[in-house]
Every structure is written in structure tokens, then in C-alpha cells.
C-alpha positions as CSV (number, residue, x, y, z in Angstrom):
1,X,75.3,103.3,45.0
2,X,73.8,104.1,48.4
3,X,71.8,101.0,48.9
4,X,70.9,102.3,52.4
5,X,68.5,104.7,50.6
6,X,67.7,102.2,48.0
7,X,66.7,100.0,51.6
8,X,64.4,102.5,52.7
9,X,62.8,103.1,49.8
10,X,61.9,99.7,49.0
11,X,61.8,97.6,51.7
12,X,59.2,97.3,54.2
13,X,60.2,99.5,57.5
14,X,59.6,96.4,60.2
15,X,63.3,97.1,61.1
16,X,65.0,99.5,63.2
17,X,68.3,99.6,61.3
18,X,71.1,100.6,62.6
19,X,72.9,102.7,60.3
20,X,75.5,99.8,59.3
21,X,75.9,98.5,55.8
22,X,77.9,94.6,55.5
23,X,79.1,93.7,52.3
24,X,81.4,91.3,53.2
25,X,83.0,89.3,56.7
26,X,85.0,86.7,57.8
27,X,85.3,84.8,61.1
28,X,84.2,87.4,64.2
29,X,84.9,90.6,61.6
30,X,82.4,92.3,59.2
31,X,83.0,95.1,56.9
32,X,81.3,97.9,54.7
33,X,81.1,101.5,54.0
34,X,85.0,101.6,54.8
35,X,84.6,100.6,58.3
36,X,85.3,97.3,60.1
37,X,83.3,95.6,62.5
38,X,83.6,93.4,65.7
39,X,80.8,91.3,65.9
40,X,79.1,90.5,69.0
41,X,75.5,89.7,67.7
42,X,76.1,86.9,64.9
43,X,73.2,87.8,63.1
44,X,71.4,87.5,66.3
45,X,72.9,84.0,67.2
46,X,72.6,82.3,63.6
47,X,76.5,82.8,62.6
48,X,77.8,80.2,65.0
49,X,81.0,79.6,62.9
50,X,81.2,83.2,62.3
51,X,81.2,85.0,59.1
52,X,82.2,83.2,55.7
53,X,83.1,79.7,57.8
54,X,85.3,78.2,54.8
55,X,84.8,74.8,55.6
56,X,80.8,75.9,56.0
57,X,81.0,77.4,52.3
58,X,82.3,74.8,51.0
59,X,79.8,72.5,52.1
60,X,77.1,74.5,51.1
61,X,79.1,75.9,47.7
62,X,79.7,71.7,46.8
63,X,75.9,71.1,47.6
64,X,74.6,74.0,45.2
65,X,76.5,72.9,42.4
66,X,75.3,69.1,42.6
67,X,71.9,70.0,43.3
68,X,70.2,72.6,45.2
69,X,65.9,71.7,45.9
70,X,64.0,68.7,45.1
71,X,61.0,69.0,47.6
72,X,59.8,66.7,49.9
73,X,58.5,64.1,47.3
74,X,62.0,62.8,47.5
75,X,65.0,61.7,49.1
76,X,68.2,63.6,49.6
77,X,71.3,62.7,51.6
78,X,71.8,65.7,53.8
79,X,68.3,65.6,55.1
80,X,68.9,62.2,56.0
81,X,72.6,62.6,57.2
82,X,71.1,65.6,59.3
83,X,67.8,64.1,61.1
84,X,70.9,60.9,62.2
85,X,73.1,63.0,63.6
86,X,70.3,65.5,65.2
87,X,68.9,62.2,66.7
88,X,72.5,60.6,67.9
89,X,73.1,63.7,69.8
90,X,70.3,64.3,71.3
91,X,68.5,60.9,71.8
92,X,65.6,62.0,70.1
93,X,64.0,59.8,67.2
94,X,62.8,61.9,64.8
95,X,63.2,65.5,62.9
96,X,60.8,67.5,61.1
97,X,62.7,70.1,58.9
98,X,61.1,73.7,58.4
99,X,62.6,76.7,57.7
100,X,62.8,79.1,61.1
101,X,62.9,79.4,64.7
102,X,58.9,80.0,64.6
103,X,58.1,77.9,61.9
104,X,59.5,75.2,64.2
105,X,57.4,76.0,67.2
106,X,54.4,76.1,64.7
107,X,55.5,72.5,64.4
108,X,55.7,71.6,68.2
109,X,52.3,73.5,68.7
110,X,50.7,71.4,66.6
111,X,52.3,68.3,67.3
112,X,51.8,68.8,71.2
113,X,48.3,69.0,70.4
114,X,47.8,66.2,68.2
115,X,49.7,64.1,70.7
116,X,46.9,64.8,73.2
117,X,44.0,64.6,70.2
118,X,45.1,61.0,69.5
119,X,45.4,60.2,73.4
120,X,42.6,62.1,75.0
121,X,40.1,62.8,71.9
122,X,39.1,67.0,71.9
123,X,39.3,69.3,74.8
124,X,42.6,69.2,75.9
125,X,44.6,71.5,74.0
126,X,45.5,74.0,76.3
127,X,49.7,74.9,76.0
128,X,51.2,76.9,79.1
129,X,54.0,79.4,78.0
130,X,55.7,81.4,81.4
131,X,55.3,85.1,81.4
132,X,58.2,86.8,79.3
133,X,58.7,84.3,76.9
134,X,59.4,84.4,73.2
135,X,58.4,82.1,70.7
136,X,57.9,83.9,67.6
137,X,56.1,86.2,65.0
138,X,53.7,84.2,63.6
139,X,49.6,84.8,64.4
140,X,49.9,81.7,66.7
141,X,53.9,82.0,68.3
142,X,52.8,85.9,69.2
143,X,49.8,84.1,70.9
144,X,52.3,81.9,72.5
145,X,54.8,84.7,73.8
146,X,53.7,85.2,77.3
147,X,54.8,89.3,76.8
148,X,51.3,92.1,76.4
149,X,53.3,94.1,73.6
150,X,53.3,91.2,71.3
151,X,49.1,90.7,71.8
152,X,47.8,93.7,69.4
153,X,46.5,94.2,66.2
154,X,46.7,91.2,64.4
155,X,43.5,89.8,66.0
156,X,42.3,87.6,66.5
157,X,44.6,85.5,67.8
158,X,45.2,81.8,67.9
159,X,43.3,80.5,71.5
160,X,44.6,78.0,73.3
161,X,47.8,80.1,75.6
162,X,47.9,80.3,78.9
163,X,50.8,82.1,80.4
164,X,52.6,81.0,84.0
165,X,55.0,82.9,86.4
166,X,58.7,81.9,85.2
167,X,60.2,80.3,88.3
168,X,56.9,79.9,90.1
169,X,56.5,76.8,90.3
170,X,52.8,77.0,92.8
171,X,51.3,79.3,89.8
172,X,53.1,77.0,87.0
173,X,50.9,73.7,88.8
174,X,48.0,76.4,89.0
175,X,47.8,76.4,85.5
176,X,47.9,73.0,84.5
177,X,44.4,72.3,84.6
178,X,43.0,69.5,82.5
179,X,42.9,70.9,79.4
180,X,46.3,71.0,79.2
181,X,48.4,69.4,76.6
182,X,51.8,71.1,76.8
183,X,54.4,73.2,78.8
184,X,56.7,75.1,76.6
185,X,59.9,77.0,77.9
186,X,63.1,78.8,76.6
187,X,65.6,77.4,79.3
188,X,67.3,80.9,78.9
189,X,64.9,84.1,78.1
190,X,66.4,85.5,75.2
191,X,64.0,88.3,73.7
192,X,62.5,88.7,77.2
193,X,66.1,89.9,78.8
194,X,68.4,86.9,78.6
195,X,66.9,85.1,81.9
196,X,68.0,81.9,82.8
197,X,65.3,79.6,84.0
198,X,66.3,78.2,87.7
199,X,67.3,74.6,87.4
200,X,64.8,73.4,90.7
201,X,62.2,74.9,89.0
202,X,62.7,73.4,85.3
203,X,63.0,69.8,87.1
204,X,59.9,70.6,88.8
205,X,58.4,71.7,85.6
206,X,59.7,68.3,83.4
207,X,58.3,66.1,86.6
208,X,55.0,67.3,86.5
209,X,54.5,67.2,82.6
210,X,56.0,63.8,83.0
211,X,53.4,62.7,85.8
212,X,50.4,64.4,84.4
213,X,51.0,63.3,80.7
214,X,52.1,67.0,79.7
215,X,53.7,66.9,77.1
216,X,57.3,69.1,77.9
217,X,58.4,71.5,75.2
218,X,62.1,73.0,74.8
219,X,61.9,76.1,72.7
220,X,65.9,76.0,72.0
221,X,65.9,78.6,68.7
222,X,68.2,80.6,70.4
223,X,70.0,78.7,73.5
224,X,70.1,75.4,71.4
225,X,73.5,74.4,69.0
226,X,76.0,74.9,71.8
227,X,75.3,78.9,72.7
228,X,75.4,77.8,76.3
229,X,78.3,75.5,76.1
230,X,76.4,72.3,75.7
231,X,74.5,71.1,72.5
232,X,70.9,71.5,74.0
233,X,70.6,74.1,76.8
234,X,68.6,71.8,78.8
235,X,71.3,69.4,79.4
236,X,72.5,71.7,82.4
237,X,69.2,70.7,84.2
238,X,69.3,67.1,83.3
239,X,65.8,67.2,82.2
240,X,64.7,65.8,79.2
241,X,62.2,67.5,76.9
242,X,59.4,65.5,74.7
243,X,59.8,68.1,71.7
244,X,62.7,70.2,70.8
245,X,62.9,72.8,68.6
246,X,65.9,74.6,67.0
247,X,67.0,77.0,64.4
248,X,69.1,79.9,64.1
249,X,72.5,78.5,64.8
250,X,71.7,75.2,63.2
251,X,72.3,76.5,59.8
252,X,75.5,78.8,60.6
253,X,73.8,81.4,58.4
254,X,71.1,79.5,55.9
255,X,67.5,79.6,57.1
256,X,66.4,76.4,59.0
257,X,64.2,75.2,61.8
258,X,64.1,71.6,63.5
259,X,61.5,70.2,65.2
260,X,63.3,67.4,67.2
261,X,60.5,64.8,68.5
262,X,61.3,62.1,71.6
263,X,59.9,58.5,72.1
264,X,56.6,59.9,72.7
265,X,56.0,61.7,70.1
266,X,57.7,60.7,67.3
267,X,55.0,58.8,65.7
268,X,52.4,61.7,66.0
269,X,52.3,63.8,62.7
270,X,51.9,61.4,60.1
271,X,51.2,61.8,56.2
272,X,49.7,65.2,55.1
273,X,49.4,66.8,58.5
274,X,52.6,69.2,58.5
275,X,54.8,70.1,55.6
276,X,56.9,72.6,54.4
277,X,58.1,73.2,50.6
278,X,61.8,74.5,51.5
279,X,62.1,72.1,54.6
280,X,65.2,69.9,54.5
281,X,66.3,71.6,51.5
282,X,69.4,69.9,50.7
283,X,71.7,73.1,50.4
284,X,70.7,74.4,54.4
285,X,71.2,70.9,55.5
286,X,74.7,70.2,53.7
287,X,75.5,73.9,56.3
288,X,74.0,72.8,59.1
289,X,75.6,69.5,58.8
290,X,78.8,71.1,59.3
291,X,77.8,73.5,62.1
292,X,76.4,70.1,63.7
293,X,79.7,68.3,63.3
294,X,81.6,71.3,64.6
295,X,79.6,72.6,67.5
296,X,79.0,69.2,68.9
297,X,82.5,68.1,69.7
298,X,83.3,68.2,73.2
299,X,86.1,70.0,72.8
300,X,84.4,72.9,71.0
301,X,81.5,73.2,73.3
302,X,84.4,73.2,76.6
303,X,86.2,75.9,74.9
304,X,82.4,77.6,74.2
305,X,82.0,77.3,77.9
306,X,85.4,78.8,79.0
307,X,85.1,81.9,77.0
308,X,81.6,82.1,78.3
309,X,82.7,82.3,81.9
310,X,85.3,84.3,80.5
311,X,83.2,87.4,78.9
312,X,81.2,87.5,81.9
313,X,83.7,88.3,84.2
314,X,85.6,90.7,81.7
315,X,81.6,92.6,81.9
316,X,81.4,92.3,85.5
317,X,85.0,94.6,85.8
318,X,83.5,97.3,84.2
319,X,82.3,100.1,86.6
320,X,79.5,100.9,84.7
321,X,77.8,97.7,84.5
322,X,75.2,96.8,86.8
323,X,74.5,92.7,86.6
324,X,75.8,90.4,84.0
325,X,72.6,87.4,83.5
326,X,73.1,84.4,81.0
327,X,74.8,81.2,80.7
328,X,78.2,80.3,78.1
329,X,78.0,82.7,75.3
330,X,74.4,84.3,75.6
331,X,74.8,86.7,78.0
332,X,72.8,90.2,78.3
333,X,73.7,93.2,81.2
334,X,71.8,96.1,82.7
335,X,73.8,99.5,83.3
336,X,74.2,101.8,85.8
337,X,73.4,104.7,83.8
338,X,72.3,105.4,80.3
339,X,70.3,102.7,78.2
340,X,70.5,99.5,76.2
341,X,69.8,101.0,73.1
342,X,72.0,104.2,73.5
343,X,75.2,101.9,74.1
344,X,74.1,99.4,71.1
345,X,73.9,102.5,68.6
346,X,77.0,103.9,70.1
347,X,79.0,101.0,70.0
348,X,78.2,100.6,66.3
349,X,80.0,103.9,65.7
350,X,82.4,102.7,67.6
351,X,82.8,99.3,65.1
352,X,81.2,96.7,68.3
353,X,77.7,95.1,67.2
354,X,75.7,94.3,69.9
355,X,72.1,93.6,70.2
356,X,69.4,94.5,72.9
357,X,66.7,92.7,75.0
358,X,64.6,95.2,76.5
359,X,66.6,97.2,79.5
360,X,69.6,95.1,78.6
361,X,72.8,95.4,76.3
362,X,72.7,91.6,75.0
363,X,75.5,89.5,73.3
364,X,75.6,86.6,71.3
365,X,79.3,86.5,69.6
366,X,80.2,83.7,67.1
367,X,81.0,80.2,69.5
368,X,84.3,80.6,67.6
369,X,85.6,84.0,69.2
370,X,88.8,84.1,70.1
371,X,89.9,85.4,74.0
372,X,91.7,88.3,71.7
373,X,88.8,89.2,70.5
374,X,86.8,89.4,73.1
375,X,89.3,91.6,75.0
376,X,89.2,94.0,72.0
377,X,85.1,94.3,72.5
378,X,85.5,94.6,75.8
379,X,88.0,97.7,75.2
380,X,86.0,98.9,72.2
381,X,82.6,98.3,74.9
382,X,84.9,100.1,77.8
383,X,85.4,103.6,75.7
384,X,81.7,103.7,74.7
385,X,80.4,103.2,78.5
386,X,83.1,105.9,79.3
387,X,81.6,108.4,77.2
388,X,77.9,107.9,78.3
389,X,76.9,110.5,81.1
């Protein structure tokens, strides 16, 4: 059955495919259609433990059986087990469970301006985003993305976004005038070309929300669950965020989102002002309860680090690389010659996922890859840059 056809006939086309088809995978290997894969995407950083984890499937296989949705009228113990650990971590005090990356910045949106509601009364609602950010694909997270392409057709828009240079910090404090509620950052720019934020200018950014009563907001979809080598991105710049949100890695394949809330805000949504009918479900969180457990030992997220520092400098030996950006394992590149695209497409023939971010070749293996591996991609990577003229 060629379910590539049967894809294109039935599904909406809001995807570029490439022409892969998976059927099955295990670890940093995926196969179908007779070919085997090397995968340096991880579903775009959501398969964290790799493909078919066995001690992740088993978790979420034992949690199925027992019982798999109950809603949020009641109580289950991997919710619970999940928002303790999330909060042990990461010294926050409470979790609000939703089901995605942008679902979870929804969350922070609204909290951030609720927070100032309560505090301030109406008018101050205002949230600055920094030019090149990426928050989502909802009506209100495209409003948020501080990129032009994302601000058409689906209008009107949610109001309230105000974007700000990314390491400017004089046209960052021009913005915050005072109908501002919140500042809301990806420490790394993921969608926007892997672009680390510089650490003087996030302090500078976390001091000011923290002097003006700005609420600080760490969109860690993509660089949160230990895809820079630490558990939270931000703990490189030893700031510390009022909201947090995560996803992606956090369920190690099962859709979830996290709104993590600090001291200040943990009391702000209260009884019917957010909610979500799969949030928390019990089968994602018994998943993500091992990928927490897993990711956050130290040891893990040194060895995440290492291999890190050691991909980059296996890129920056190849001739036909230009500049290697990112931080532990989410690293992108630009090229001397040819495009982003062109070597993502080849490289699939070639058995190598890898994903782009505009001009750049991005990567974003499983946090278990091996050193082996890594040289193989780097070979498989190596042949394909060979071949482009």
C-alpha cells in the first residue's frame, strides 16, 4: 500500500514532506520503504530518548493499560508525580499542563496578563517578543512571533505584540513603555536560525523586568529538557524566568506542553480561567515522567554537553561549512555554497535527517546519540556537501 499517495490524497497539504516514509525506529535509527535512517531531527527535538525508548514504552504501555484519560475533574498520579518533579528541578511552584509548545505560550500569554490585570487593573497588557522569534501557530503565538512571514491572512490578529531588537538591549528598554506586562524570549532562536541570545543582554533583559515589575517569560519549547546540556536553557545565564514554558522534549514523543509558573505567579489563574480537556492526561505524563527522570541527571545532561561541543567541532572541519551557531545539541550551520534545503533533501537520500531554519542546515539529534553515531552523520553529511556544486 503506498500510503504516501494515500497522504496526499487525504491529508491536508500544510507540510512539505520529504519523500520519507517511517514505519518503525529504535534509538538514533528509523526505518521504512527498505531504507534506514540516521536521525538528526528527533521529530524536530521531541524524541529526546530517541526512537521506541524501552523504558519510555513501558511507562507509557503500563499507564494505558491501567487507565488512560480521566479529565481534569479528577486526580491522577502522574500529573501530580510530574508538576513535583517539574517544580523540584526547576524551583518553580506550580504547573499548568496543556498539550503543545503553543498551547503553552497561550498559557503564559494569558497568565502574564492577568498577573498585571490583578496588579495594575486594565491597560497594561502590552508583551514584547524580540524580532525573529518563534512562539507558535496559533491566531495569538503568530501575533507573538516577532518574524513579517508569519503576520498574513489570518487577520485579524490578536493586539497586544510589540517586537524588540534581539540583543539590543537600548531598543529592548525603548519598548517597555508602561503598558507593558511581559518580556518573552527563546534563550536560543530555534525557527528563526538557531541564534543564541547573548548572556549580557538576557541578564540585562531579566533585571529590568525584575525592576519595572515585567513579568519575564522563557519560551523553552525547544531549548528546554536538557537540548543545551542543562535542564532549562536559561540556567547558562543564571537568570531566572517568572514563567516557563516547555513541550516537545518533555513527552519524548506524546504531545504535551508545560506552563511552569514562579513565586509570582503561581497564584494567578485560578478556577475556570484556563483549561484544557487532554492536559495532564495521565498516559503523556507517565512518558514525560521518565524523560524527566532521565534527562535531568547530571550525568546525562554532562554527557549532553560533551557531545554537544563535540558535533560542533566535527561541523566546523568540514570545508564546506561556513559558521556553526547553537549551544549543546541544537546547533544549526550556514554553507559556503548551495542551500539549507538542497542539503536537507539530499541528505535524506543519502539516509541523514536533518531539518532547516531558514539559510541554515539545523540539527537537533536524540540527547542519547552516541559519539559513533554522530561520526557516521558527519560522514553520511561529508559525502552529500561533496557532491553539491
Amino acid at each position: 500500500m503506498d500510503y504516501k499517495k494515500r497522504d496526499e490524497a487525504f491529508v491536508a497539504h500544510t507540510y512539505r514532506r520529504f519523500p520519507v516514509f517511517l514505519e518503525q525506529g529504535s534509538g538514533v535509527t528509523a526505518k521504512g520503504d527498505g531504507k534506514t535512517y540516521l536521525d538528526f531531527g528527533s521529530g524536530i527535538g521531541v524524541n529526546a530518548l530517541g526512537y521506541s525508548d524501552p523504558e519510555w514504552a513501558a511507562a507509557v504501555a503500563e499507564q494505558a493499560g491501567r487507565l488512560q484519560h480521566t479529565s481534569n475533574l479528577y486526580y491522577t498520579a502522574p500529573a501530580a508525580e510530574l508538576a513535583e518533579l517539574l517544580c523540584k528541578l526547576t524551583g518553580c511552584k506550580k504547573v499548568f499542563f496543556g498539550n503543545s509548545g503553543a498551547e503553552a505560550n497561550e498559557g503564559a500569554i494569558k497568565a502574564a496578563r492577568k498577573y498585571s490585570y490583578d496588579k495594575y487593573g486594565k491597560g497594561r497588557q502590552t508583551i514584547v517578543t524580540l524580532c525573529n522569534s518563534f512562539h507558535g501557530r496559533t491566531v495569538t503565538t503568530l501575533a507573538a512571533n516577532g518574524q513579517a512571514s508569519f503576520h498574513d491572512f489570518f487577520f485579524p490578529f490578536t493586539e497586544g505584540f510589540v517586537y524588540a531588537k534581539a540583543n539590543d538591549i537600548a531598543d529592548l528598554t525603548e519598548k517597555l513603555t508602561e503598558d507593558v506586562c511581559a518580556v518573552m524570549v527563546e534563550p536560543v532562536q530555534g525557527e528563526g536560525g538557531v541564534h543564541p541570545l547573548e548572556p549580557a543582554f538576557l541578564r540585562q533583559v531579566a533585571s529590568l523586568c525584575e525592576k519595572r515589575d515585567i513579568l519575564f517569560v522563557a519560551d523553552e519549547v525547544q531549548t528546554g529538557m536538557g537540548r543545551t546540556g542543562k535542564l532549562l536553557a536559561t540556567e547558562h545565564y543564571g537568570v531566572t524566568p517568572d514563567i516557563v514554558t516547555l513541550a516537545k522534549g518533555l513527552g519524548g514523543g506524546l504531545p504535551i506542553g508545560a506552563v511552569l509558573f514562579g513565586e509570582k505567579t503561581e497564584q494567578v489563574l485560578q478556577y475556570g480561567q484556563h483549561g484544557s480537556t487532554f492536559g495532564g492526561n495521565p498516559v503523556v505524563c507517565a512518558g514525560a515522567l521518565c524523560c524527566l527522570k532521565r534527562i535531568s541527571e547530571p550525568a546525562f545532561l554532562s554527557e549532553v554537553a560533551e557531545k554537544g561541543g563535540y558535533l560542533k567541532a566535527r561541523l566546523e572541519e568540514l570545508p564546506q561549512i561556513d559558521k556553526v551557531s547553537g549551544l549543546g545539541l541544537m546547533l544549526g550551520f550556514t554553507l559556503k555554497r548551495g542551500t539549507a534545503a538542497e542539503v536537507a533533501a539530499k541528505s535524506a537520500e543519502a539516509g541523514l535527517l536533518l531539518l532547516t531554519a531558514k539559510e541554515k542546515v539545523r540539527l537537533l539529534p536524540p540527547l542519547i546519540i552516541t559519539k559513533e553515531e554522530i561520526d557516521r552523520g558527519i560522514a553520511l553529511l561529508q559525502k552529500v556537501l561533496e557532491g553539491i556544486a
